[in-house]
mmCIF entry with sequence, helices, sheets and N, C-alpha, C, O atoms, coordinates in Angstrom:
data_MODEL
# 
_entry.id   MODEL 
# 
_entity.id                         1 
_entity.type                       polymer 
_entity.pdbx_number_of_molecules   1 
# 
_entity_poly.entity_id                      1 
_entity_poly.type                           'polypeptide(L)' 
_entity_poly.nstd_linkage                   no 
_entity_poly.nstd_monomer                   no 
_entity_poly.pdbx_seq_one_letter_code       
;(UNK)(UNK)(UNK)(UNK)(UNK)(UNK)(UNK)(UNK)(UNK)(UNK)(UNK)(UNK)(UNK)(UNK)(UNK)(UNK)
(UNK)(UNK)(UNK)(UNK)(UNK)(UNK)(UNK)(UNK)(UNK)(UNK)(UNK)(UNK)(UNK)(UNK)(UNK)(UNK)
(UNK)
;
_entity_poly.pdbx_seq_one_letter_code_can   XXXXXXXXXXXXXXXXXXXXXXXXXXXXXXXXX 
_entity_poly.pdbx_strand_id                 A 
# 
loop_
_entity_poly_seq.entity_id 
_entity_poly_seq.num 
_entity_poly_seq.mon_id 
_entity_poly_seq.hetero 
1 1  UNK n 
1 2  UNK n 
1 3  UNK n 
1 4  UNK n 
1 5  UNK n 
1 6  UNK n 
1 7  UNK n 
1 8  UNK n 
1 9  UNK n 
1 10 UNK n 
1 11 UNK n 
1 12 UNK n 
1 13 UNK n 
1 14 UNK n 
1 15 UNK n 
1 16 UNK n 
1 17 UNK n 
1 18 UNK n 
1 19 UNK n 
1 20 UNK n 
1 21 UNK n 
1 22 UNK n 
1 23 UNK n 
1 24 UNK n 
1 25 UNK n 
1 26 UNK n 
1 27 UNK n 
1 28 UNK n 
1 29 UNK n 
1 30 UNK n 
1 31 UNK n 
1 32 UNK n 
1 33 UNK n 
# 
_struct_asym.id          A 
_struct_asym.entity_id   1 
# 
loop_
_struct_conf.conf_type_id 
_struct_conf.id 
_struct_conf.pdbx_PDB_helix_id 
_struct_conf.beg_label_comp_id 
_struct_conf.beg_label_asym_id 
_struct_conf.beg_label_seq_id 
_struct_conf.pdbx_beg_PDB_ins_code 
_struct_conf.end_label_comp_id 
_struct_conf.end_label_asym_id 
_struct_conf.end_label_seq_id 
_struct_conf.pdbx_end_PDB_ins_code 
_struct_conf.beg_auth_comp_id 
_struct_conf.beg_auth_asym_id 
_struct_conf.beg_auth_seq_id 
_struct_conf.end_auth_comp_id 
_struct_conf.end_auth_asym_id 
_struct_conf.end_auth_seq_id 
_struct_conf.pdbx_PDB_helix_class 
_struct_conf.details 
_struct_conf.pdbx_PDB_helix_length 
HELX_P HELX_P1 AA1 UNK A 2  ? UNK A 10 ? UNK A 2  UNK A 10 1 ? 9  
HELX_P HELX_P2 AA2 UNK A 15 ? UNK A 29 ? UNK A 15 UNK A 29 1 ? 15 
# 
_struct_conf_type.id          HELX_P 
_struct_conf_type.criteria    ? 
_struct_conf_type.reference   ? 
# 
loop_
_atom_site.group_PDB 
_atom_site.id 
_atom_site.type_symbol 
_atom_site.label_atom_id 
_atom_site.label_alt_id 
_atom_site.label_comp_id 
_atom_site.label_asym_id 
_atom_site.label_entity_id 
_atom_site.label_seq_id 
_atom_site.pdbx_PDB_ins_code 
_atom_site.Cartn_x 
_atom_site.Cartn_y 
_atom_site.Cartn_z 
_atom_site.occupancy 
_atom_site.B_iso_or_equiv 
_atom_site.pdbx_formal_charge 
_atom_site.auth_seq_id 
_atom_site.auth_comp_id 
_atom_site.auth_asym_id 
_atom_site.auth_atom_id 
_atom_site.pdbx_PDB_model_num 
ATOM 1   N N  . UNK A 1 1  ? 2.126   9.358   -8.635 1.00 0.00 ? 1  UNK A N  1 
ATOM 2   C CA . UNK A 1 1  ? 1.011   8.512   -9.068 1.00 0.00 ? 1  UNK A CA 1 
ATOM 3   C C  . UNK A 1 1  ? 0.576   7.593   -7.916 1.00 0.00 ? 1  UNK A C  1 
ATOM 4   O O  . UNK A 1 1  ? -0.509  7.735   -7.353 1.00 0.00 ? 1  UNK A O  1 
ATOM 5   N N  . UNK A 1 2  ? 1.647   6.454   -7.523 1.00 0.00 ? 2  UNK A N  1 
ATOM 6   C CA . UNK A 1 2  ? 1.006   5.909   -6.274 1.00 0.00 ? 2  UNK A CA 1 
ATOM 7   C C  . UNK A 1 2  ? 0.879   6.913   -5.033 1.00 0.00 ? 2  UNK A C  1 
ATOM 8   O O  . UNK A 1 2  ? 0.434   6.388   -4.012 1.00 0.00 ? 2  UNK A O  1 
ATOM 9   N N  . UNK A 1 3  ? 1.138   8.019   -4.972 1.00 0.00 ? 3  UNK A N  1 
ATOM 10  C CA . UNK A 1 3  ? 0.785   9.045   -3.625 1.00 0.00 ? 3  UNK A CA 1 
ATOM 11  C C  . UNK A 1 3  ? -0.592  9.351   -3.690 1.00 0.00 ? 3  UNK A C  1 
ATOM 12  O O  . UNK A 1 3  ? -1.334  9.185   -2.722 1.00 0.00 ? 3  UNK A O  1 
ATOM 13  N N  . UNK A 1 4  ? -1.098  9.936   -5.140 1.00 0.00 ? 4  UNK A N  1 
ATOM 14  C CA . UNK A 1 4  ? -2.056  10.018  -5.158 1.00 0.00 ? 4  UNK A CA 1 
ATOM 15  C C  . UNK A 1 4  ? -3.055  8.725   -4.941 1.00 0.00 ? 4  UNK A C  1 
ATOM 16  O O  . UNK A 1 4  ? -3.992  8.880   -4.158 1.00 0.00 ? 4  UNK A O  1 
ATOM 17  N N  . UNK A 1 5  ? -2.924  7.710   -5.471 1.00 0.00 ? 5  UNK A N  1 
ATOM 18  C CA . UNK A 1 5  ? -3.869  6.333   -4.729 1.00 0.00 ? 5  UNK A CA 1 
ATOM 19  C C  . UNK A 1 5  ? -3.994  6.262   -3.764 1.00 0.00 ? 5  UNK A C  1 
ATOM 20  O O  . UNK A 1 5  ? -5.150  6.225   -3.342 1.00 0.00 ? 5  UNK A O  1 
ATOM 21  N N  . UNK A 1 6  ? -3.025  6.207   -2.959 1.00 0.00 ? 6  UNK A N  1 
ATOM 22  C CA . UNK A 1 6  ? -2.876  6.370   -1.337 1.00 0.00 ? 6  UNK A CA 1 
ATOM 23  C C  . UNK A 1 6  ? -3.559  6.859   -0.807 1.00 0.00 ? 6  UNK A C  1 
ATOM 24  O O  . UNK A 1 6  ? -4.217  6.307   0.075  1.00 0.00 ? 6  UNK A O  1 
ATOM 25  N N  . UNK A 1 7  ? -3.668  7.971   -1.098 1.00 0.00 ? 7  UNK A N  1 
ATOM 26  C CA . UNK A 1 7  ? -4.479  9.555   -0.791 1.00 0.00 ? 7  UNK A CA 1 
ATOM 27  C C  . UNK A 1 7  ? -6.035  9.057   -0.835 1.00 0.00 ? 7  UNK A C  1 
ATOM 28  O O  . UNK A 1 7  ? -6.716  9.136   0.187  1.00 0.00 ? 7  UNK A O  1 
ATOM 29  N N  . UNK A 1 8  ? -6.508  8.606   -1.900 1.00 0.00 ? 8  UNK A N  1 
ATOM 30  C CA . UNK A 1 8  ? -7.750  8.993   -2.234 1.00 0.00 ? 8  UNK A CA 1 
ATOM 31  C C  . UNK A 1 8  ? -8.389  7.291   -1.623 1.00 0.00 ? 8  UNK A C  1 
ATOM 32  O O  . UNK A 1 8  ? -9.620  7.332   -1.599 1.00 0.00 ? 8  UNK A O  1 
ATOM 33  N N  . UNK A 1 9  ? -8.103  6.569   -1.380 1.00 0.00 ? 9  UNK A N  1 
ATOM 34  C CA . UNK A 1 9  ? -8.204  5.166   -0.953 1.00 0.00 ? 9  UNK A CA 1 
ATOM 35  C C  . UNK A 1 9  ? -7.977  5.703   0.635  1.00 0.00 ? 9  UNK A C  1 
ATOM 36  O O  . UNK A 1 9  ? -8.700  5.423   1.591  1.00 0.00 ? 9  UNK A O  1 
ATOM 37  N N  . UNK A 1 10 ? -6.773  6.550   0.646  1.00 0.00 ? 10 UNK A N  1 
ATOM 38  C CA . UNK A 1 10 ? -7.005  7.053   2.207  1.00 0.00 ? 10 UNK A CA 1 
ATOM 39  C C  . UNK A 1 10 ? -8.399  7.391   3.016  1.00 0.00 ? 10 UNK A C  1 
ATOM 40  O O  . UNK A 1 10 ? -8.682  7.192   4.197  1.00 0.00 ? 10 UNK A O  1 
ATOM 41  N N  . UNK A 1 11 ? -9.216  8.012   1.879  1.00 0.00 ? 11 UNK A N  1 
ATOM 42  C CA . UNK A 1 11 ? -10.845 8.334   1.988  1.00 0.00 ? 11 UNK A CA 1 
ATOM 43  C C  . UNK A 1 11 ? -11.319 7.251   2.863  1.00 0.00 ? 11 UNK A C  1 
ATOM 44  O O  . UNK A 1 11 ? -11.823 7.392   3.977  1.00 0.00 ? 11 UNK A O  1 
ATOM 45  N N  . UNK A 1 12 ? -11.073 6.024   2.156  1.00 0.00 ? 12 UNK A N  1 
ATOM 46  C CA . UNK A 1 12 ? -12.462 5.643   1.758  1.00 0.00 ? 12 UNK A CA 1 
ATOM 47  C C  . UNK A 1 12 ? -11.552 4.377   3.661  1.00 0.00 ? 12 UNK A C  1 
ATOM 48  O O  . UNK A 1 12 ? -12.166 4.229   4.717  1.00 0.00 ? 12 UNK A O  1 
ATOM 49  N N  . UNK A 1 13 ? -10.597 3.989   3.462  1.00 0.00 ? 13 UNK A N  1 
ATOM 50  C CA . UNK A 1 13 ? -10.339 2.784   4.522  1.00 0.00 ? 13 UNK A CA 1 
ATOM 51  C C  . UNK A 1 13 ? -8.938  3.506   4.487  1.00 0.00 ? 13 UNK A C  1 
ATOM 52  O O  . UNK A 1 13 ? -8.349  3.467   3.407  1.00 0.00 ? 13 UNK A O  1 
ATOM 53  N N  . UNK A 1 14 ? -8.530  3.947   5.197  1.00 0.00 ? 14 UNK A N  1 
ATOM 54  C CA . UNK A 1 14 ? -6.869  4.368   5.622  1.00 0.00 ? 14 UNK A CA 1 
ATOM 55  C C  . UNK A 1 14 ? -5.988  3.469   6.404  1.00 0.00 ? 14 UNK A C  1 
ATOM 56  O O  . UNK A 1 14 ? -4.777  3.684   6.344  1.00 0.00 ? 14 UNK A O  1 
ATOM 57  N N  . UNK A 1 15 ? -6.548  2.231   7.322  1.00 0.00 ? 15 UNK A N  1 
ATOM 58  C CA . UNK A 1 15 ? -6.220  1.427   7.897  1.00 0.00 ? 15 UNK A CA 1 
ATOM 59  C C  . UNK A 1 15 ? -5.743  -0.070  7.002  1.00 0.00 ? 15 UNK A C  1 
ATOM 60  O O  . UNK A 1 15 ? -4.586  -0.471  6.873  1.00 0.00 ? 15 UNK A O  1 
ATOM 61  N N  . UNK A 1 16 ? -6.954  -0.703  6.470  1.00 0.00 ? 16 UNK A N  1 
ATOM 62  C CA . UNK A 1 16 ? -7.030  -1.632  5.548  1.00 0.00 ? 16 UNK A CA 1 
ATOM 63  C C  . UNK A 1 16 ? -5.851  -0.991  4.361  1.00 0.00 ? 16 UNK A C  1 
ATOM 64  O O  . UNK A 1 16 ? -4.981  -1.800  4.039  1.00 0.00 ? 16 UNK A O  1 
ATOM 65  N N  . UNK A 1 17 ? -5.793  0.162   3.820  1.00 0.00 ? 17 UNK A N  1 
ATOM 66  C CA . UNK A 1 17 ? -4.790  0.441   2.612  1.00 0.00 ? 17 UNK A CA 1 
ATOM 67  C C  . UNK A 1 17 ? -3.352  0.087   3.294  1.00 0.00 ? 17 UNK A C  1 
ATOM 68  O O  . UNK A 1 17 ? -2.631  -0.795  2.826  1.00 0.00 ? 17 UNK A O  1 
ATOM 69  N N  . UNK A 1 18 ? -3.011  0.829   4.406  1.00 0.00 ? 18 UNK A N  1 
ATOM 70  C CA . UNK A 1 18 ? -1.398  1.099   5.087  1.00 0.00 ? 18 UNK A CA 1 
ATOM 71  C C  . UNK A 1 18 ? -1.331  -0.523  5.084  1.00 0.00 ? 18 UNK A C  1 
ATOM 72  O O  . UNK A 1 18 ? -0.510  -1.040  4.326  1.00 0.00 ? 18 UNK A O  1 
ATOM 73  N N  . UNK A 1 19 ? -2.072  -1.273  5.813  1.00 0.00 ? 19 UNK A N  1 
ATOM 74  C CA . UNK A 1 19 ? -1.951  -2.742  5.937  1.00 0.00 ? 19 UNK A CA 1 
ATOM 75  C C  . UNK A 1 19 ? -1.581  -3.043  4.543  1.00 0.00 ? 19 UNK A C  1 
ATOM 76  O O  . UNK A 1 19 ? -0.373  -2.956  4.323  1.00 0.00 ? 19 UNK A O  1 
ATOM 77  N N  . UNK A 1 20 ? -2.435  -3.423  3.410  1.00 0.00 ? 20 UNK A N  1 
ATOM 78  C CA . UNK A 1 20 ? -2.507  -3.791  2.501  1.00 0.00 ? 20 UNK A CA 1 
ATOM 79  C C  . UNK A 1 20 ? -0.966  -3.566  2.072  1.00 0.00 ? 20 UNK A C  1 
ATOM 80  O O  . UNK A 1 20 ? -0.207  -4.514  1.873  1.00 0.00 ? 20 UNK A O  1 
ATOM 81  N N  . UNK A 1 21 ? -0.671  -2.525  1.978  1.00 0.00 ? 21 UNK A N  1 
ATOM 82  C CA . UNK A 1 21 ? 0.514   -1.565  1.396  1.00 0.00 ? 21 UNK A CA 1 
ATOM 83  C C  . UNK A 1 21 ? 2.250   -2.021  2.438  1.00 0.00 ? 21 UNK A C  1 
ATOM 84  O O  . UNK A 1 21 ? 3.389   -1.775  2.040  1.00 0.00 ? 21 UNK A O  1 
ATOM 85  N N  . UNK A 1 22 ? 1.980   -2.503  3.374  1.00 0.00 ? 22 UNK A N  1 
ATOM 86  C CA . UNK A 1 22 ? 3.198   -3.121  4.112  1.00 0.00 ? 22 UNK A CA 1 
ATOM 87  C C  . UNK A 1 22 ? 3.110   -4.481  3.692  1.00 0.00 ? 22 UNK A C  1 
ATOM 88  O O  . UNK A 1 22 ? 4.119   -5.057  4.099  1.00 0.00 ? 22 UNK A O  1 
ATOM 89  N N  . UNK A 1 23 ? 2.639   -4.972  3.294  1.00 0.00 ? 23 UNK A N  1 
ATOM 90  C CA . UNK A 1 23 ? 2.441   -6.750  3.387  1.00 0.00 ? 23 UNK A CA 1 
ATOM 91  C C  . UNK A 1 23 ? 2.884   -6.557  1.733  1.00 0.00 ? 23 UNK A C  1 
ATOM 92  O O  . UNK A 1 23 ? 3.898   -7.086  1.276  1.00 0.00 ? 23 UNK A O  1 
ATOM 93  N N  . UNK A 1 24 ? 1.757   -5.532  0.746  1.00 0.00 ? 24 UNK A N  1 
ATOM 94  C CA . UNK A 1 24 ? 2.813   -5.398  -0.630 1.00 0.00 ? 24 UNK A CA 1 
ATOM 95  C C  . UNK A 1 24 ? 3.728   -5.286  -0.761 1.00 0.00 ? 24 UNK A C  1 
ATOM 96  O O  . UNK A 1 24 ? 4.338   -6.100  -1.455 1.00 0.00 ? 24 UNK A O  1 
ATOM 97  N N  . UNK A 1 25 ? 4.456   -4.068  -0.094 1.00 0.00 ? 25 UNK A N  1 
ATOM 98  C CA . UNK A 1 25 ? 5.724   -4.163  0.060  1.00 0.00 ? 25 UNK A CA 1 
ATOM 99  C C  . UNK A 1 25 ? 6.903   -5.010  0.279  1.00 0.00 ? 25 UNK A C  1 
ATOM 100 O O  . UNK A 1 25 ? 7.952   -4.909  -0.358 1.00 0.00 ? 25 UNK A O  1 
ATOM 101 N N  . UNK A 1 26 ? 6.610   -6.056  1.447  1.00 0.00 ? 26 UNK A N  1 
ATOM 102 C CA . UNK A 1 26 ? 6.705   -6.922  1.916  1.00 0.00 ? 26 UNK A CA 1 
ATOM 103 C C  . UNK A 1 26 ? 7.320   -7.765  1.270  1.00 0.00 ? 26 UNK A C  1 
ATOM 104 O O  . UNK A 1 26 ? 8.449   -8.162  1.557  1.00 0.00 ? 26 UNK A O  1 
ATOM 105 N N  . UNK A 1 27 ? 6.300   -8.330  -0.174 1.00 0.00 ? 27 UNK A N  1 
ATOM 106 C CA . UNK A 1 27 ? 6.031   -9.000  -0.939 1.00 0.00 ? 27 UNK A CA 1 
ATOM 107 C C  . UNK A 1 27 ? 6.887   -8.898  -1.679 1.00 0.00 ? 27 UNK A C  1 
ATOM 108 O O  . UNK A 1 27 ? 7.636   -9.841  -1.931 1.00 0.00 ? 27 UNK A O  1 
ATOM 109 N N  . UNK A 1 28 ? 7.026   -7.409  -2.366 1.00 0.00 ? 28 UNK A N  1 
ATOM 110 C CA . UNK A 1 28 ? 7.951   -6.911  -3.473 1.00 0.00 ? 28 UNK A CA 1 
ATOM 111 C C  . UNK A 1 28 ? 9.800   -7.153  -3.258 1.00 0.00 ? 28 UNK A C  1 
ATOM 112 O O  . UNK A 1 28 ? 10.704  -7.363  -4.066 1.00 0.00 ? 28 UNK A O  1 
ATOM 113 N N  . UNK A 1 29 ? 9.761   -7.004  -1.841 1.00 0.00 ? 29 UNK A N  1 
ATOM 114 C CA . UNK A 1 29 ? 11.054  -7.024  -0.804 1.00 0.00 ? 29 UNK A CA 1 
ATOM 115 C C  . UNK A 1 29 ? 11.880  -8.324  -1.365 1.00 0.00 ? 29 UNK A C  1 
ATOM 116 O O  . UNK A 1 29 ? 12.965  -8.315  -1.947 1.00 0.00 ? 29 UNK A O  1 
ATOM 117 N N  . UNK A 1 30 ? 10.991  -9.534  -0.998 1.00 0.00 ? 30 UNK A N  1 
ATOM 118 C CA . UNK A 1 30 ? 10.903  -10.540 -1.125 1.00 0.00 ? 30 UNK A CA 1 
ATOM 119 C C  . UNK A 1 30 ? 11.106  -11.448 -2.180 1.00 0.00 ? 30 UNK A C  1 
ATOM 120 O O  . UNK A 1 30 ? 11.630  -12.557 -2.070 1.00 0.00 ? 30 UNK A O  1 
ATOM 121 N N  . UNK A 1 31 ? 10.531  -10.766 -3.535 1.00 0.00 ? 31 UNK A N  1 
ATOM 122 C CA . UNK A 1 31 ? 10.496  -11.528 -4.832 1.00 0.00 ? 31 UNK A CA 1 
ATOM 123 C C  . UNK A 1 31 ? 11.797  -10.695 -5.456 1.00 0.00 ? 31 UNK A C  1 
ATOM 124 O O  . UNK A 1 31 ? 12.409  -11.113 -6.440 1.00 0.00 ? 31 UNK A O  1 
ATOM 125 N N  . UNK A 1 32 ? 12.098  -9.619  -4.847 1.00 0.00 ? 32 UNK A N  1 
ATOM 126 C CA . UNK A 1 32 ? 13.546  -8.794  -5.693 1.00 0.00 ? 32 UNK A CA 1 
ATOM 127 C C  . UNK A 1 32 ? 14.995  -9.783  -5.208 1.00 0.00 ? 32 UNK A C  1 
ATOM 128 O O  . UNK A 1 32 ? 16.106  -9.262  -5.312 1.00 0.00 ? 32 UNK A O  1 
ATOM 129 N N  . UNK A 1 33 ? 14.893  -10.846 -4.821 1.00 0.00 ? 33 UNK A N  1 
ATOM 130 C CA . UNK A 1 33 ? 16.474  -11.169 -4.882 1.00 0.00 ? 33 UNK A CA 1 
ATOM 131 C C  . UNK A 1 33 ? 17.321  -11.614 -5.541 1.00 0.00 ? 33 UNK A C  1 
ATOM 132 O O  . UNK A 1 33 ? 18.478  -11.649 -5.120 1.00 0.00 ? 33 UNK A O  1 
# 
């Protein structure tokens, strides 16, 4: 499910998403302790 978002958002800005998507991550990293 999120592969496919990835994918299709890949279209449209592939740069702005990967960014977006490390800093979420990031985020998620962060609030799990």
């Amino acid at each position: 499910m999120v592969n496919t978002i990835l994918k299709e958002a890949d279209l449209f800005c592939p740069n702005s998403v990967r960014i977006n998507f490390t800093i979420y991550h990031t985020f998620s990293k962060n609030n799990h302790r």
